[in-house]
mmCIF file of the N, C-alpha and C atoms, coordinates in Angstrom:
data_MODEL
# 
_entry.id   MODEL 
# 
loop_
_atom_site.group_PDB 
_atom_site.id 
_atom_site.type_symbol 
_atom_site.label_atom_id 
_atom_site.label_alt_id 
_atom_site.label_comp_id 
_atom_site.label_asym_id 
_atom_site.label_entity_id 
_atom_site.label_seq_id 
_atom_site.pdbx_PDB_ins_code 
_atom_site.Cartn_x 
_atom_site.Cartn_y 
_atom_site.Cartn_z 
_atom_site.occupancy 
_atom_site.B_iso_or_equiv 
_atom_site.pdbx_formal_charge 
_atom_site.auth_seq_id 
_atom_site.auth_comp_id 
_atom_site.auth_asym_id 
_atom_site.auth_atom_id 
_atom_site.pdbx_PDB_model_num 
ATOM 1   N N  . UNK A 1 1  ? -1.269 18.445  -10.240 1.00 0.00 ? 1  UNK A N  1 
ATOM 2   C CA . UNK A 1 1  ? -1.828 17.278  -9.595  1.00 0.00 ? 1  UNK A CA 1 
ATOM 3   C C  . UNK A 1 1  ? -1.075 16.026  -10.036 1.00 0.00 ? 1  UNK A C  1 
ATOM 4   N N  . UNK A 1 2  ? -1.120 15.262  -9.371  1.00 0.00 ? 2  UNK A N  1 
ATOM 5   C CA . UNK A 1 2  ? -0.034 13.969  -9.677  1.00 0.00 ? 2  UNK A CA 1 
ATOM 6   C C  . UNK A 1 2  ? -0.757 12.960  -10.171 1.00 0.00 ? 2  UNK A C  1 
ATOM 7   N N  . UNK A 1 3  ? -0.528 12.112  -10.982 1.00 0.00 ? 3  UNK A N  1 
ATOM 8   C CA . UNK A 1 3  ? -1.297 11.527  -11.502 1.00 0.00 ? 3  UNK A CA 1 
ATOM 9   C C  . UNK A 1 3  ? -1.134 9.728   -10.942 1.00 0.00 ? 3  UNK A C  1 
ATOM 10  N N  . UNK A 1 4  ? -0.096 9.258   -10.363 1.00 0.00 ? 4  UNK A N  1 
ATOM 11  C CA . UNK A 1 4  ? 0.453  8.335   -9.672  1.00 0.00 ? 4  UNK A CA 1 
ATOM 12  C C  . UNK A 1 4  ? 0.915  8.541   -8.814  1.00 0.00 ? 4  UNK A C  1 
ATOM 13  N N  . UNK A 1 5  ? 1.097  7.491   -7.998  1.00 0.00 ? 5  UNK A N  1 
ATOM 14  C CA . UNK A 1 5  ? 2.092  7.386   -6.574  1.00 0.00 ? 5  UNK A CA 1 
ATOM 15  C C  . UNK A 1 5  ? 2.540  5.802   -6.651  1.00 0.00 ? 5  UNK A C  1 
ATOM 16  N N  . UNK A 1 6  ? 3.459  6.151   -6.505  1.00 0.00 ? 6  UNK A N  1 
ATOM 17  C CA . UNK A 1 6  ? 4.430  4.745   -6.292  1.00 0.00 ? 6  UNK A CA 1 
ATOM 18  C C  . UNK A 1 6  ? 4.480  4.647   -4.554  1.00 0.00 ? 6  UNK A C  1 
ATOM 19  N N  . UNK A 1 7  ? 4.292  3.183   -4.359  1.00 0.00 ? 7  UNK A N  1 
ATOM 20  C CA . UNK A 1 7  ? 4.777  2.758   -2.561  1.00 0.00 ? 7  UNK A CA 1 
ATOM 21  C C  . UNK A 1 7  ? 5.759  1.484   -2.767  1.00 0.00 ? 7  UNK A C  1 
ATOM 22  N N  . UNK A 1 8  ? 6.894  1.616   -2.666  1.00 0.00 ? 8  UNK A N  1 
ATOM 23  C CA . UNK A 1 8  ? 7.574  0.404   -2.205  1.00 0.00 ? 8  UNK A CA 1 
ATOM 24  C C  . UNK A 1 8  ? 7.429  0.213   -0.437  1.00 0.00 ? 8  UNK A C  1 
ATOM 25  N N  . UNK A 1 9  ? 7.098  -1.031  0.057   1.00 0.00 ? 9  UNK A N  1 
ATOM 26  C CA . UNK A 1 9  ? 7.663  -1.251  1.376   1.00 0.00 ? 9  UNK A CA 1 
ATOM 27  C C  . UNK A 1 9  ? 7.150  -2.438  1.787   1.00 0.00 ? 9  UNK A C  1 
ATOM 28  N N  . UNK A 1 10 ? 7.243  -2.972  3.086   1.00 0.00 ? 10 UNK A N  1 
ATOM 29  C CA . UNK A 1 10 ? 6.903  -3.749  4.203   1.00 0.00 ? 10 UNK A CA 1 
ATOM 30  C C  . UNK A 1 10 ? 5.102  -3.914  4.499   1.00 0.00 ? 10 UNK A C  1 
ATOM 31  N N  . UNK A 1 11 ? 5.126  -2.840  4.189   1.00 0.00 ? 11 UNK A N  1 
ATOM 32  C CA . UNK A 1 11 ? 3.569  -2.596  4.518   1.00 0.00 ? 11 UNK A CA 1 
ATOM 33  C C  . UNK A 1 11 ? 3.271  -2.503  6.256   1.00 0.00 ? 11 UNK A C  1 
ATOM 34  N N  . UNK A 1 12 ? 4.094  -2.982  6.941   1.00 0.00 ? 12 UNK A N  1 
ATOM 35  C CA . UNK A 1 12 ? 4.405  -3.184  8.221   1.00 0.00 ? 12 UNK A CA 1 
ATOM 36  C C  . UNK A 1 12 ? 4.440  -1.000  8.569   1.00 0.00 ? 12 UNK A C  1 
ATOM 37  N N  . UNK A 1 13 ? 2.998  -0.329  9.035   1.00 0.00 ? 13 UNK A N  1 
ATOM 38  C CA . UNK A 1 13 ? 3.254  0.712   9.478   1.00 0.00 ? 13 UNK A CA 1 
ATOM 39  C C  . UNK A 1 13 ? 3.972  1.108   11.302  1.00 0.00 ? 13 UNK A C  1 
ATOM 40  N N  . UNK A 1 14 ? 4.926  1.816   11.317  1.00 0.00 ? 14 UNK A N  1 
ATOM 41  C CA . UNK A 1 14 ? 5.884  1.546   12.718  1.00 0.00 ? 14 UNK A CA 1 
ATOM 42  C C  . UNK A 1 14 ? 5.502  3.135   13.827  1.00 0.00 ? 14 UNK A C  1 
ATOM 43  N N  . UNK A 1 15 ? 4.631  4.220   12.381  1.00 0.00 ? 15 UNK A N  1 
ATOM 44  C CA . UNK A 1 15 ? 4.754  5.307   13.270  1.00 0.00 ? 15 UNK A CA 1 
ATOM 45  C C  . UNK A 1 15 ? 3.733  6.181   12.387  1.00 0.00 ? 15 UNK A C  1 
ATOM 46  N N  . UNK A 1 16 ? 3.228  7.214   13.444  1.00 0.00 ? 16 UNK A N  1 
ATOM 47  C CA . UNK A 1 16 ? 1.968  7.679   12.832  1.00 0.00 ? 16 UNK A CA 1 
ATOM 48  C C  . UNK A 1 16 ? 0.437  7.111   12.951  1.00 0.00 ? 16 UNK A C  1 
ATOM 49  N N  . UNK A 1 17 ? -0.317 6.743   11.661  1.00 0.00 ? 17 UNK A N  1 
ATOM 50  C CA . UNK A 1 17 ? -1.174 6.119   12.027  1.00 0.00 ? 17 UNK A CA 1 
ATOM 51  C C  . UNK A 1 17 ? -0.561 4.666   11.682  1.00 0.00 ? 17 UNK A C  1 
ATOM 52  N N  . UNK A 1 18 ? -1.189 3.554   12.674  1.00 0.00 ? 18 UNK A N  1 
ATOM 53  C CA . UNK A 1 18 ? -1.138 2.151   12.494  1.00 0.00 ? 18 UNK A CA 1 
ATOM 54  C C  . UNK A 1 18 ? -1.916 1.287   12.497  1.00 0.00 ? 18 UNK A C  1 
ATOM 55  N N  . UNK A 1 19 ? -3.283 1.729   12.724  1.00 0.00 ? 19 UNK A N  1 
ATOM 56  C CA . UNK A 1 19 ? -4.436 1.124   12.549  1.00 0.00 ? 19 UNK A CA 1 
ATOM 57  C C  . UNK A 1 19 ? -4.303 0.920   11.244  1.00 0.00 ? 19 UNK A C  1 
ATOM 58  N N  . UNK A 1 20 ? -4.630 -0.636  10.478  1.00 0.00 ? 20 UNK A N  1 
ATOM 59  C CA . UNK A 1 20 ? -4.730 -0.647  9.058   1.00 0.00 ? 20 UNK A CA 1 
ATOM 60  C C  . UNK A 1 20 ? -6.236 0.210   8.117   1.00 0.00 ? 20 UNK A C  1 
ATOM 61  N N  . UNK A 1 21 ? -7.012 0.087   9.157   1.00 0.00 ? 21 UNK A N  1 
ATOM 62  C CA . UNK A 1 21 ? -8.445 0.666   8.564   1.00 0.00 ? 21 UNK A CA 1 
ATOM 63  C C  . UNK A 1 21 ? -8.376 1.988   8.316   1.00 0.00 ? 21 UNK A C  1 
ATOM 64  N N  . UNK A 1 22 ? -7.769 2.911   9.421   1.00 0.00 ? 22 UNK A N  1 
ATOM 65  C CA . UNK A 1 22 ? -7.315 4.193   9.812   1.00 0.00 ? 22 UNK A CA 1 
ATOM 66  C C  . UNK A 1 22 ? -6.525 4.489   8.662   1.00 0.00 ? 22 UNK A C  1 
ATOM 67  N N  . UNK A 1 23 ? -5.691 3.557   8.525   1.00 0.00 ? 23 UNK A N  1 
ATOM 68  C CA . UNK A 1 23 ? -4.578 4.056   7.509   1.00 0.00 ? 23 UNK A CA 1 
ATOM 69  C C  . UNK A 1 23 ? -5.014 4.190   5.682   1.00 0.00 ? 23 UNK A C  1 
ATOM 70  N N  . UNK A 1 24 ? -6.024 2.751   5.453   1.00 0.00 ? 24 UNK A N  1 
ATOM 71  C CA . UNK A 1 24 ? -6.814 3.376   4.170   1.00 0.00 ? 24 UNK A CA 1 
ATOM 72  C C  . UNK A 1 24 ? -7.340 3.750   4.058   1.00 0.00 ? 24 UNK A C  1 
ATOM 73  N N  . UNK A 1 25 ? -8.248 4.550   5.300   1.00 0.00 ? 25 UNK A N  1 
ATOM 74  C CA . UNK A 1 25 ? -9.064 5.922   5.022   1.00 0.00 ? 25 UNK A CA 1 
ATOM 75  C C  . UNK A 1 25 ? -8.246 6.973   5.140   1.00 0.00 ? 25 UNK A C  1 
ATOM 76  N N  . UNK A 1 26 ? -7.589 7.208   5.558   1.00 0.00 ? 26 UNK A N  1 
ATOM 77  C CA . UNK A 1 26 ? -6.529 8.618   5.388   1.00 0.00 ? 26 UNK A CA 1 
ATOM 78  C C  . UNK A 1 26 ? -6.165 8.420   3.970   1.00 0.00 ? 26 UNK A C  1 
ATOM 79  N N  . UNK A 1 27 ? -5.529 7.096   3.163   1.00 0.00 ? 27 UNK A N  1 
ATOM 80  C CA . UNK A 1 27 ? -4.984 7.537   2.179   1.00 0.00 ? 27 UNK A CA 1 
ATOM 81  C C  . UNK A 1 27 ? -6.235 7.610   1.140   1.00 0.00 ? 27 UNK A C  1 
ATOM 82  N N  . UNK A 1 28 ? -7.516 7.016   1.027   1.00 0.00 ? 28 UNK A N  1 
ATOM 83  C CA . UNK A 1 28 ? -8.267 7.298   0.366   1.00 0.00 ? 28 UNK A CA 1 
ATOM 84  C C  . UNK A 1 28 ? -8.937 8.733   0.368   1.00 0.00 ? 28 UNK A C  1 
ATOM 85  N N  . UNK A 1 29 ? -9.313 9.509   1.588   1.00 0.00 ? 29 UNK A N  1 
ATOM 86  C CA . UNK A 1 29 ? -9.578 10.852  1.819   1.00 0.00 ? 29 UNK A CA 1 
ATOM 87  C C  . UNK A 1 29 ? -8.552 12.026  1.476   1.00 0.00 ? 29 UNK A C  1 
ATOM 88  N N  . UNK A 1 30 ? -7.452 11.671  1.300   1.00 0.00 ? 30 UNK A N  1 
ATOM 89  C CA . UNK A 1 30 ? -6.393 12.720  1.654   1.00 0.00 ? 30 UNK A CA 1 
ATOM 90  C C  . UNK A 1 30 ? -5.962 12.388  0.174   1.00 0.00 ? 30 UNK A C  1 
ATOM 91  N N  . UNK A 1 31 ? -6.336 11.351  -0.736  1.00 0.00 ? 31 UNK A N  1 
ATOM 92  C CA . UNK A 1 31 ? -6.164 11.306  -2.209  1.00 0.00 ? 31 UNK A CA 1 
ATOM 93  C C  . UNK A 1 31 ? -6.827 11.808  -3.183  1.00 0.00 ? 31 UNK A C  1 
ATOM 94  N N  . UNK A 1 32 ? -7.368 12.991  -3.052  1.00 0.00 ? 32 UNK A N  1 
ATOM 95  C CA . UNK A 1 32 ? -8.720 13.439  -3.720  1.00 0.00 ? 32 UNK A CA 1 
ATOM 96  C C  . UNK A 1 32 ? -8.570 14.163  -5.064  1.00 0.00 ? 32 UNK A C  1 
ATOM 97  N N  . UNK A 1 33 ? -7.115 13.676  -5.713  1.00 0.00 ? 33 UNK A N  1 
ATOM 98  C CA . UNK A 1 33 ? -6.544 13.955  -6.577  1.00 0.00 ? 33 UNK A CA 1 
ATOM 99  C C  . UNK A 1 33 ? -7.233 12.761  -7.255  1.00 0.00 ? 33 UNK A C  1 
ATOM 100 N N  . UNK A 1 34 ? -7.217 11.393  -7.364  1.00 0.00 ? 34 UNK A N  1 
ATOM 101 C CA . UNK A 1 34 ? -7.500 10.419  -7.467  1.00 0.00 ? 34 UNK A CA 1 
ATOM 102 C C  . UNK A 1 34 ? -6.299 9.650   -8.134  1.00 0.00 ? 34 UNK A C  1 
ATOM 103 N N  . UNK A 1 35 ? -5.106 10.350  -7.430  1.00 0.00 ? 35 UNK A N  1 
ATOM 104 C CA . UNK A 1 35 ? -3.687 9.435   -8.169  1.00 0.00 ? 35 UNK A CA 1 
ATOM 105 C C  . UNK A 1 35 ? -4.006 7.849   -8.131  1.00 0.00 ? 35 UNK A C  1 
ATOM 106 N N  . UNK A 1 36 ? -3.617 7.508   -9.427  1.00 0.00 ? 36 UNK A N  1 
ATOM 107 C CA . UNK A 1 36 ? -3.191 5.822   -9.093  1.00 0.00 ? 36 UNK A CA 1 
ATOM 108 C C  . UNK A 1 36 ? -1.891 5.390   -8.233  1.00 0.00 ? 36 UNK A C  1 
ATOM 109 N N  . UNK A 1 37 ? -2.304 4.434   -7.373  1.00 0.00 ? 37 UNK A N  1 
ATOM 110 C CA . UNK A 1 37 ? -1.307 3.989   -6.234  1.00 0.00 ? 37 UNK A CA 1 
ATOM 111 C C  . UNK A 1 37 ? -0.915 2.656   -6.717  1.00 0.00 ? 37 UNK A C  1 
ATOM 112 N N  . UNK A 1 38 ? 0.224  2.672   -7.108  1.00 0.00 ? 38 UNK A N  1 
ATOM 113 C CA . UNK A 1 38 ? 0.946  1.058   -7.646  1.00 0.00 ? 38 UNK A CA 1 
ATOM 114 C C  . UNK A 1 38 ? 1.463  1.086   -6.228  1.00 0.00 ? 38 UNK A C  1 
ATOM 115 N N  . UNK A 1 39 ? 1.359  -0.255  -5.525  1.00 0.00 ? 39 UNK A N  1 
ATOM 116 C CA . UNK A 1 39 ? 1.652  -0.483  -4.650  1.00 0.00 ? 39 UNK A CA 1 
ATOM 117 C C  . UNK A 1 39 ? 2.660  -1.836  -4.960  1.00 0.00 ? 39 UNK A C  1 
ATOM 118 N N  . UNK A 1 40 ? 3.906  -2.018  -4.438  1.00 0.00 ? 40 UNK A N  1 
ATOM 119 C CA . UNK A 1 40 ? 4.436  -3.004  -4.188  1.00 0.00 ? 40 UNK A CA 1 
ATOM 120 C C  . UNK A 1 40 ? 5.310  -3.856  -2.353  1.00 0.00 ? 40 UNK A C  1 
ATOM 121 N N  . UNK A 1 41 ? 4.973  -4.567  -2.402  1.00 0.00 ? 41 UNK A N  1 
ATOM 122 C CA . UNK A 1 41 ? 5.050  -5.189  -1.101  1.00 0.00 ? 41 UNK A CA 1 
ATOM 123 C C  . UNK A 1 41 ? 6.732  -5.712  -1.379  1.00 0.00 ? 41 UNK A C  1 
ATOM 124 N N  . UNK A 1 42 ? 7.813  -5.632  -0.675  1.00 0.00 ? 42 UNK A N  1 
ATOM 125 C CA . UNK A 1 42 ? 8.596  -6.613  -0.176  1.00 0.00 ? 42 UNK A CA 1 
ATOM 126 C C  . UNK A 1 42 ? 9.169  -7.279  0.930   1.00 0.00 ? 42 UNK A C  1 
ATOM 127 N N  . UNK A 1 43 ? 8.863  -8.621  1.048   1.00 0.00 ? 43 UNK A N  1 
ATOM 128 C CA . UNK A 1 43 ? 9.342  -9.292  2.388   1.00 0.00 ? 43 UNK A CA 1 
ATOM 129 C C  . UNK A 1 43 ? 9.829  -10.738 1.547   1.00 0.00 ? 43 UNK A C  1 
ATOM 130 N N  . UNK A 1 44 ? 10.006 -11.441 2.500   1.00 0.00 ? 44 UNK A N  1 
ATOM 131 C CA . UNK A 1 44 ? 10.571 -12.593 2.493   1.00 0.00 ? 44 UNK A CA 1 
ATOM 132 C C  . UNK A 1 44 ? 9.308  -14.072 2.928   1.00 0.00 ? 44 UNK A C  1 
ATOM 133 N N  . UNK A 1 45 ? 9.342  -14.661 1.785   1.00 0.00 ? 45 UNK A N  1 
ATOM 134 C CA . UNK A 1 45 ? 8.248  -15.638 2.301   1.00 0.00 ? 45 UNK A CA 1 
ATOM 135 C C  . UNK A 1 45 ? 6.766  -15.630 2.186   1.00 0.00 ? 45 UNK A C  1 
ATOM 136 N N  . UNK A 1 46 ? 5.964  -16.130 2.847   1.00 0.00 ? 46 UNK A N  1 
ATOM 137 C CA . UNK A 1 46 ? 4.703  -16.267 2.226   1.00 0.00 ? 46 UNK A CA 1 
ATOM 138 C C  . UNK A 1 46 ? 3.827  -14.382 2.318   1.00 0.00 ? 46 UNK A C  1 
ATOM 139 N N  . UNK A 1 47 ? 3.345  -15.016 1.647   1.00 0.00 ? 47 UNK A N  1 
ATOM 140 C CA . UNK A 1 47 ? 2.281  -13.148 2.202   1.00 0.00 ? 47 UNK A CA 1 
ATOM 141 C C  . UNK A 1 47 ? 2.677  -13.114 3.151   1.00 0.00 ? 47 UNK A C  1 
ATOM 142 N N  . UNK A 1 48 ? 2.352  -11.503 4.177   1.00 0.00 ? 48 UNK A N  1 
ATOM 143 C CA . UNK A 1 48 ? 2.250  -11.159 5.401   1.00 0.00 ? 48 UNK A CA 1 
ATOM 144 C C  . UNK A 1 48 ? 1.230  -10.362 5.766   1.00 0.00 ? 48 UNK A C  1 
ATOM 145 N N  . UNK A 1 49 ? 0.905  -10.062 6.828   1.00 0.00 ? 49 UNK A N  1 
ATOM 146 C CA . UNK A 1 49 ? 0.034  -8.596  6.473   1.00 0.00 ? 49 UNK A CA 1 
ATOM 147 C C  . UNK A 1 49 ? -0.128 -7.280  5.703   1.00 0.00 ? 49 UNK A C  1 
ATOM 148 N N  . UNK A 1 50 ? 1.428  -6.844  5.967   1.00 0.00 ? 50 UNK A N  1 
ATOM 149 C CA . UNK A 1 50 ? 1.340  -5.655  5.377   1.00 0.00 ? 50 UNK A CA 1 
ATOM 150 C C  . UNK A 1 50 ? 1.225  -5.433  4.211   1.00 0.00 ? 50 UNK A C  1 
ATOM 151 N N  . UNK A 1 51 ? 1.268  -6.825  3.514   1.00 0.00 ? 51 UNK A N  1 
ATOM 152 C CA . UNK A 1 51 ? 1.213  -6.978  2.164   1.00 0.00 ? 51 UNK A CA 1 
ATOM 153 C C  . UNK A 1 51 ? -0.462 -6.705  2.167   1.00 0.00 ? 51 UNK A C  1 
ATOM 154 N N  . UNK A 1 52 ? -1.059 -7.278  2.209   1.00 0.00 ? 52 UNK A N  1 
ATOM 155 C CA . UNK A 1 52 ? -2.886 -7.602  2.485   1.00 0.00 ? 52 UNK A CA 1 
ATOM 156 C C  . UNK A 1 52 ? -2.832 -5.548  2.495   1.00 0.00 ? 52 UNK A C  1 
ATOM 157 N N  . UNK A 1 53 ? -2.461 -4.647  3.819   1.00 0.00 ? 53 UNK A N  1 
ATOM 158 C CA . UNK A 1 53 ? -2.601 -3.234  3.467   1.00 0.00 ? 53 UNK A CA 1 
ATOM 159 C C  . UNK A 1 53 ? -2.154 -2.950  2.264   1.00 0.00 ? 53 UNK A C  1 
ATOM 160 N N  . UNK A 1 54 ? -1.162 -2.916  1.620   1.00 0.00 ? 54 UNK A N  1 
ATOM 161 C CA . UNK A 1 54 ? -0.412 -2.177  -0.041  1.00 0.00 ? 54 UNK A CA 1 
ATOM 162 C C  . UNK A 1 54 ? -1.544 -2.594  -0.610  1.00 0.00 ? 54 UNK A C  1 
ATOM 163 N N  . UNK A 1 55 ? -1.933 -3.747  -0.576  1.00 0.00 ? 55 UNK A N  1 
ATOM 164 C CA . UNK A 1 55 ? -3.104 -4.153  -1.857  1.00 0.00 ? 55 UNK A CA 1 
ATOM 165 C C  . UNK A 1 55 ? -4.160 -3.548  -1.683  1.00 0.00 ? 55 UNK A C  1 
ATOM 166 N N  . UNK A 1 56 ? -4.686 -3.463  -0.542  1.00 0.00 ? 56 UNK A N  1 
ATOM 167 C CA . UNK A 1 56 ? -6.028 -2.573  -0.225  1.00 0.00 ? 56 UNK A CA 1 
ATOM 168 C C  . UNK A 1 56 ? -5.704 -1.457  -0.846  1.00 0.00 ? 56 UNK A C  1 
ATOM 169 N N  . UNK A 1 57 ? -5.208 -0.752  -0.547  1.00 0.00 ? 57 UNK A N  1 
ATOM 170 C CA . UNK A 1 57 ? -4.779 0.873   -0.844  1.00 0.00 ? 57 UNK A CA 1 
ATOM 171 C C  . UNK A 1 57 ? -4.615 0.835   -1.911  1.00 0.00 ? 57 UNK A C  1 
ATOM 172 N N  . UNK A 1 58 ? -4.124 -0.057  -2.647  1.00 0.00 ? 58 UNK A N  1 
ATOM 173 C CA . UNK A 1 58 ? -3.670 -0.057  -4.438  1.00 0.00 ? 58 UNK A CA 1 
ATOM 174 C C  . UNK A 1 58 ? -5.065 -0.095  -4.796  1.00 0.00 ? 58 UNK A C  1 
ATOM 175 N N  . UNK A 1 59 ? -5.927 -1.321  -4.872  1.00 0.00 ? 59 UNK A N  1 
ATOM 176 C CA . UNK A 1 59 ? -7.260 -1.343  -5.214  1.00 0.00 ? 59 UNK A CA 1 
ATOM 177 C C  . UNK A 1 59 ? -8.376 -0.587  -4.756  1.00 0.00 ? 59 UNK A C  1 
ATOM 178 N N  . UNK A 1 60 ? -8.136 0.735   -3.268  1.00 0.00 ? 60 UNK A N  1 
ATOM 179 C CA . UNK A 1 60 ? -9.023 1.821   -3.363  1.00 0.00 ? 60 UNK A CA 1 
ATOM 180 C C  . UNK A 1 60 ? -8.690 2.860   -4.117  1.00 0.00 ? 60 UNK A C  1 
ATOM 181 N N  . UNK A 1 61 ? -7.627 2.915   -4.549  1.00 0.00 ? 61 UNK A N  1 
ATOM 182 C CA . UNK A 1 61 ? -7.132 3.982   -5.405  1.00 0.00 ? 61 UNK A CA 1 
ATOM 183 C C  . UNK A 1 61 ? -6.603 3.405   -6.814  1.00 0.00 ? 61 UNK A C  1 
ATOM 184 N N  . UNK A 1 62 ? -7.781 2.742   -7.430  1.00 0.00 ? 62 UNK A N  1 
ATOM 185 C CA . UNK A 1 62 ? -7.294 2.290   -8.940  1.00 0.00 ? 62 UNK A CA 1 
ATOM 186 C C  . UNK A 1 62 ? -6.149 2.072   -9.209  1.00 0.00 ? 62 UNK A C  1 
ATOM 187 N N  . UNK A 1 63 ? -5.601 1.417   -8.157  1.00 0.00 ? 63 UNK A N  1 
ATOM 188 C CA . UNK A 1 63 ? -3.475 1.083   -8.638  1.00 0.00 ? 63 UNK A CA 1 
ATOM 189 C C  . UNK A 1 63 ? -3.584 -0.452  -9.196  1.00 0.00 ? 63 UNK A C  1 
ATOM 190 N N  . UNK A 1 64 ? -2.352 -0.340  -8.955  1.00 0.00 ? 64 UNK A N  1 
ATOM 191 C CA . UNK A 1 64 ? -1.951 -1.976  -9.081  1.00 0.00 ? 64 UNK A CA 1 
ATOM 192 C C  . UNK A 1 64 ? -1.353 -2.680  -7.890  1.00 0.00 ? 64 UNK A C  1 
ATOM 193 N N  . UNK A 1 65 ? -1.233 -4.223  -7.269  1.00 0.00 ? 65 UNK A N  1 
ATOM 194 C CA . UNK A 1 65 ? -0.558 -4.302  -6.149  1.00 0.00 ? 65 UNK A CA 1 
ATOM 195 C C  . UNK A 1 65 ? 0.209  -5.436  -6.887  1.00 0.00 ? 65 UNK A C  1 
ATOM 196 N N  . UNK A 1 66 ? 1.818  -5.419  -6.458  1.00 0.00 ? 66 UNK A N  1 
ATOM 197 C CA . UNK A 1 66 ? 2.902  -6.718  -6.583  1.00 0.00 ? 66 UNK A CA 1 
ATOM 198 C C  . UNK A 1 66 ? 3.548  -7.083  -5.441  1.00 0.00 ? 66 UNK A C  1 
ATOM 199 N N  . UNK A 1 67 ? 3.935  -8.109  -5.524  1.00 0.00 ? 67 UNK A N  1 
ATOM 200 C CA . UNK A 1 67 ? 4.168  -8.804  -4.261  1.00 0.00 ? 67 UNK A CA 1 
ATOM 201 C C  . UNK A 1 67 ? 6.101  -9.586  -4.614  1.00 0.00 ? 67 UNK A C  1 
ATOM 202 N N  . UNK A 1 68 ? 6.845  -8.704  -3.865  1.00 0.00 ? 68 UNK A N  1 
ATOM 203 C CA . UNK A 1 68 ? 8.650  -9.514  -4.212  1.00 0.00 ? 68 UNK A CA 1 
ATOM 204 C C  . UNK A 1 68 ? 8.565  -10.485 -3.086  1.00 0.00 ? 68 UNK A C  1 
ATOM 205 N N  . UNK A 1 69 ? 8.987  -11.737 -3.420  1.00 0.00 ? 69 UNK A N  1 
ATOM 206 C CA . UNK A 1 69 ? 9.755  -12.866 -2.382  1.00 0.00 ? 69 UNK A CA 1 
ATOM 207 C C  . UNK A 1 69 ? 10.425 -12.375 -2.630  1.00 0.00 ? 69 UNK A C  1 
ATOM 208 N N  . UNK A 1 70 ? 11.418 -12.228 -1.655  1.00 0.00 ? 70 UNK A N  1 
ATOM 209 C CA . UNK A 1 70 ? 13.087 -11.898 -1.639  1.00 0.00 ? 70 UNK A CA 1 
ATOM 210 C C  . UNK A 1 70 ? 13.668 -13.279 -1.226  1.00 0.00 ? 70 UNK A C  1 
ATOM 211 N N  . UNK A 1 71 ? 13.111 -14.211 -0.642  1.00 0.00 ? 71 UNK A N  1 
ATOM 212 C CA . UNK A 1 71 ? 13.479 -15.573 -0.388  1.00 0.00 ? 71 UNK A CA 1 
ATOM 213 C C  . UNK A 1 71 ? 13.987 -15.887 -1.444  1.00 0.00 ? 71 UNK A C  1 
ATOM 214 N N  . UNK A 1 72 ? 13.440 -16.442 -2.506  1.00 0.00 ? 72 UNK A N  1 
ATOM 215 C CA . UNK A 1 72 ? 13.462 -16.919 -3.235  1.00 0.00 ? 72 UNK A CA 1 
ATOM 216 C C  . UNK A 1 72 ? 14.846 -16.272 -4.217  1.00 0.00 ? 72 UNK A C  1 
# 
């Protein structure tokens, strides 16, 4: 059983499920391992959405969420 999961990305989902609600109940149901999900977001500039999903999902699954400006 895994005890973490790492997510780097966009948070921006393009294929599969894309509903954001849809998408943290799949990963909360389908996690029944109860891995911690460190989630990290990168984009450019202020928050975005998909950032707002990584964090959800980090905080239903006891992770952590970080956030890269790449702007900067």
């Amino acid at each position: 059983e895994p005890t973490h999961i790492f997510v780097m990305s966009d948070g921006e989902p393009t294929e599969g499920i894309t509903n954001f609600d849809e998408l943290r109940t799949f990963v909360r149901t389908r996690n029944a391992g109860r891995a911690q999900v460190l989630a990290m977001a990168v984009g450019q500039g202020k928050k975005f959405k998909g950032a707002t999903l990584l964090e959800s999902i980090a905080e239903d699954n006891a992770g952590k969420f970080s956030y890269v400006d790449l702007s900067r």
